[in-house]
C-alpha positions in Angstrom: 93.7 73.2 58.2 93.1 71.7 54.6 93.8 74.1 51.7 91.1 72.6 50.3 87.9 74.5 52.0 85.6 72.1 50.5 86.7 69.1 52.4 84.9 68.8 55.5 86.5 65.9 57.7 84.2 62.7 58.3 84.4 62.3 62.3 82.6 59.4 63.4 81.9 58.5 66.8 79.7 56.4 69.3 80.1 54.5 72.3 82.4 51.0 71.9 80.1 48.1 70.4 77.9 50.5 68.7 78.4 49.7 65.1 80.8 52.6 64.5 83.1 50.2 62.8 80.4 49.4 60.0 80.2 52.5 59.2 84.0 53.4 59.0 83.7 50.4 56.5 80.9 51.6 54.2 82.5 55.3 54.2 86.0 53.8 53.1 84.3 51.4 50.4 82.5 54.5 49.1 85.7 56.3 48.6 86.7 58.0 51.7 90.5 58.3 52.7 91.3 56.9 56.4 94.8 56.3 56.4 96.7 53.7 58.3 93.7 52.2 60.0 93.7 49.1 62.2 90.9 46.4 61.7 88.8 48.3 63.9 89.2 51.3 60.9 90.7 53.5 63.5 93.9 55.4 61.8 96.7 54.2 64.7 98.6 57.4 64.5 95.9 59.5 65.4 94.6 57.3 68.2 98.4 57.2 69.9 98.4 61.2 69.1 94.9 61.8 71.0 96.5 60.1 74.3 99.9 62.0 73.6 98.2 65.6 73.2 95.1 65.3 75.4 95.7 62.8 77.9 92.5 61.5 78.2 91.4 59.7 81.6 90.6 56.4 80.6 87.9 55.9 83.5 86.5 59.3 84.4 87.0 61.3 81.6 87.7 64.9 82.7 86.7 67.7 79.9 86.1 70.2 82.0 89.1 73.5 81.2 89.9 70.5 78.6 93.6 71.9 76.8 92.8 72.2 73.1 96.0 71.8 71.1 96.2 75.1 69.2 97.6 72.8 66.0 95.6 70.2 66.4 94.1 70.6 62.8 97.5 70.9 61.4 98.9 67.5 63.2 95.6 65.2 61.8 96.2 66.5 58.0 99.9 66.4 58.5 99.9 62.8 59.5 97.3 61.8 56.9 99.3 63.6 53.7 102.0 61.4 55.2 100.0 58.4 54.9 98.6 59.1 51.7 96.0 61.9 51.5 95.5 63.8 48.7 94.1 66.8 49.9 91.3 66.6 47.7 89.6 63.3 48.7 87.5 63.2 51.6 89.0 61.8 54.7 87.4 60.5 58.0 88.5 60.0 61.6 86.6 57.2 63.7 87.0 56.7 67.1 84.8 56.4 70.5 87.4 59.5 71.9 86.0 61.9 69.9 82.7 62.1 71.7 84.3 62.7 74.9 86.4 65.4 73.6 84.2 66.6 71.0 85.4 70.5 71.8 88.7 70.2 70.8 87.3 68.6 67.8 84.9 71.1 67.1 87.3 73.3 67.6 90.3 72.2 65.1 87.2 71.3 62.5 84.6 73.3 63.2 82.9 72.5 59.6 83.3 68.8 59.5 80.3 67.2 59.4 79.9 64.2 62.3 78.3 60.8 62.6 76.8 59.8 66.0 76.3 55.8 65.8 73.8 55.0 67.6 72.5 51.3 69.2 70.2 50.0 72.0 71.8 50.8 75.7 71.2 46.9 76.4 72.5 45.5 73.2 75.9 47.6 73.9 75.9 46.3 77.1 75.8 42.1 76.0 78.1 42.9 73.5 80.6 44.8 75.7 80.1 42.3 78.4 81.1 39.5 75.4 83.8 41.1 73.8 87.4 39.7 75.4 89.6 42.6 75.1 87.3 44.9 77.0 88.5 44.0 80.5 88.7 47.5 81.9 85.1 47.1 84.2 86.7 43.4 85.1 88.7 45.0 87.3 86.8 45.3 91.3 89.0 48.4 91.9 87.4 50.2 89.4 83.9 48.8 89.8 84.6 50.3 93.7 85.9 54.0 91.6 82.6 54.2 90.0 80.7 53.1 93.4 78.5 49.6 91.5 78.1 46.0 92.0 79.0 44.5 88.4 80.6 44.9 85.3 77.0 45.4 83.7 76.8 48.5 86.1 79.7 49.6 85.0 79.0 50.0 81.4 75.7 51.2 82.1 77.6 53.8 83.8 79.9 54.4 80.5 77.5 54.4 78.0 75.2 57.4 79.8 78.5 59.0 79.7 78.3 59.1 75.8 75.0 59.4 75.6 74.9 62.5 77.9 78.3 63.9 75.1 75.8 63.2 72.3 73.3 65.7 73.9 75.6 68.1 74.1 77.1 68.0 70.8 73.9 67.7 69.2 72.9 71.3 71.7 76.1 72.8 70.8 74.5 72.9 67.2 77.3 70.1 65.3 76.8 69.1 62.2 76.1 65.4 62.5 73.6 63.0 61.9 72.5 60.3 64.3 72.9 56.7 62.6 71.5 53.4 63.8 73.8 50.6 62.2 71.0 47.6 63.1 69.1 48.7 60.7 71.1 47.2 58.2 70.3 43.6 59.8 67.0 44.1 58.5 68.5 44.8 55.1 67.7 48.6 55.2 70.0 50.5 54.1 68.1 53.7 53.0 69.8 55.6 55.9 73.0 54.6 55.5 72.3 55.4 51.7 71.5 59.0 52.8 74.2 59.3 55.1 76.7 58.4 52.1 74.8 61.2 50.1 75.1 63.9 52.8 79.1 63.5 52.7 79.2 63.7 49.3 79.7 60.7 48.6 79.4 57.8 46.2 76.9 54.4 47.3 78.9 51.6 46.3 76.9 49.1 45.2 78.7 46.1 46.9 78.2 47.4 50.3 74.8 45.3 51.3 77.0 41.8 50.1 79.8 42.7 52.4 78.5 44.3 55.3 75.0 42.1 55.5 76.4 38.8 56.0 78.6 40.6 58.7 75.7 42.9 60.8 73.6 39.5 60.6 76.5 37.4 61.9 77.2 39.8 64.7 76.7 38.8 68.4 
């Protein structure tokens, strides 16, 4: 883990459409490392090692006896000193995977602090049902798998699957903090404010002219 014991990974997380995105964006424009992200702010390396090492079922996920990787720790910082971490900045990991497997997680980083994101069931739904890449409840196969009608059903279905992880991280007594992105479409950002504080970080003042325009525009 980081020889640094005062870094405590950023590990956001939250069902796909949720607004987890926005925040990867705010924490990177106030300062925090995330490596070689794609435009969704997810570090691509990471995301290809979490398949690799876990093997996650992309339908049914399947955590029970889940494998932990006894190096995980060791593989994340590896990979982000090779991409540019300095060991003393503050670094954050986004991705909807890390709710599912939140005890291996938990495990490799037991003191980083997490951010649940957080939006309306049926909001998640439109967008998910909008969004063209998400084709995985298109297929009738799978909407037979998970015994419904529709591709609504379906993601129904997926989102209580999060929502039921969120319980349990926030049982298993994680550090996180629960964070509604919509707000921001309102123009509050006094949670997202304290959010930054909490991780020890720095409010950028530009944030409310980038991300606004783009929470507003949304859907």
């Amino acid at each position: 883990m980081s020889e640094n014991k005062n870094i405590q990974p950023i590990l956001i997380t939250g069902a796909k459409r949720s607004g987890s995105t926005f925040i990867a964006r705010i924490l990177s424009m106030c300062g925090a490392f995330g490596g070689a992200c794609n435009n969704m702010y997810e570090n691509t390396v990471i995301h290809s090692l979490h398949y690799e090492m876990l093997q996650p079922e992309s339908i049914i996920p399947k955590t029970d006896g889940i494998r932990i990787p006894f190096n995980w720790a060791e593989l994340i910082e590896l990979e982000l000193e090779q991409e540019g971490w300095d060991k003393q900045t503050k670094y954050f990991i986004k991705n909807s995977l890390l709710a599912l497997y939140w005890p291996v997680w938990d495990y490799a980083f037991p003191d980083a602090k997490w951010i649940i994101v957080r939006r309306r069931t049926g909001d998640v739904i439109q967008s998910c049902l909008k969004t063209g890449y998400l084709k995985t409840f298109k297929n009738p196969e799978i909407l037979k798998t998970l015994n419904v009608d529709s591709e609504k059903e379906a993601w129904l279905w997926k989102i209580k699957q999060y929502e039921q992880k969120f319980v349990e991280m926030i049982q298993a007594g994680l550090n996180c903090r629960v964070i509604w992105p919509d707000r921001m479409a309102d123009g509050n950002f006094l949670q997202i404010m304290e959010m930054v504080d909490w991780l020890g970080l720095k409010w950028n003042t530009k944030i409310p002219s980038v991300i606004y325009p783009l929470i507003e525009n949304k859907d």
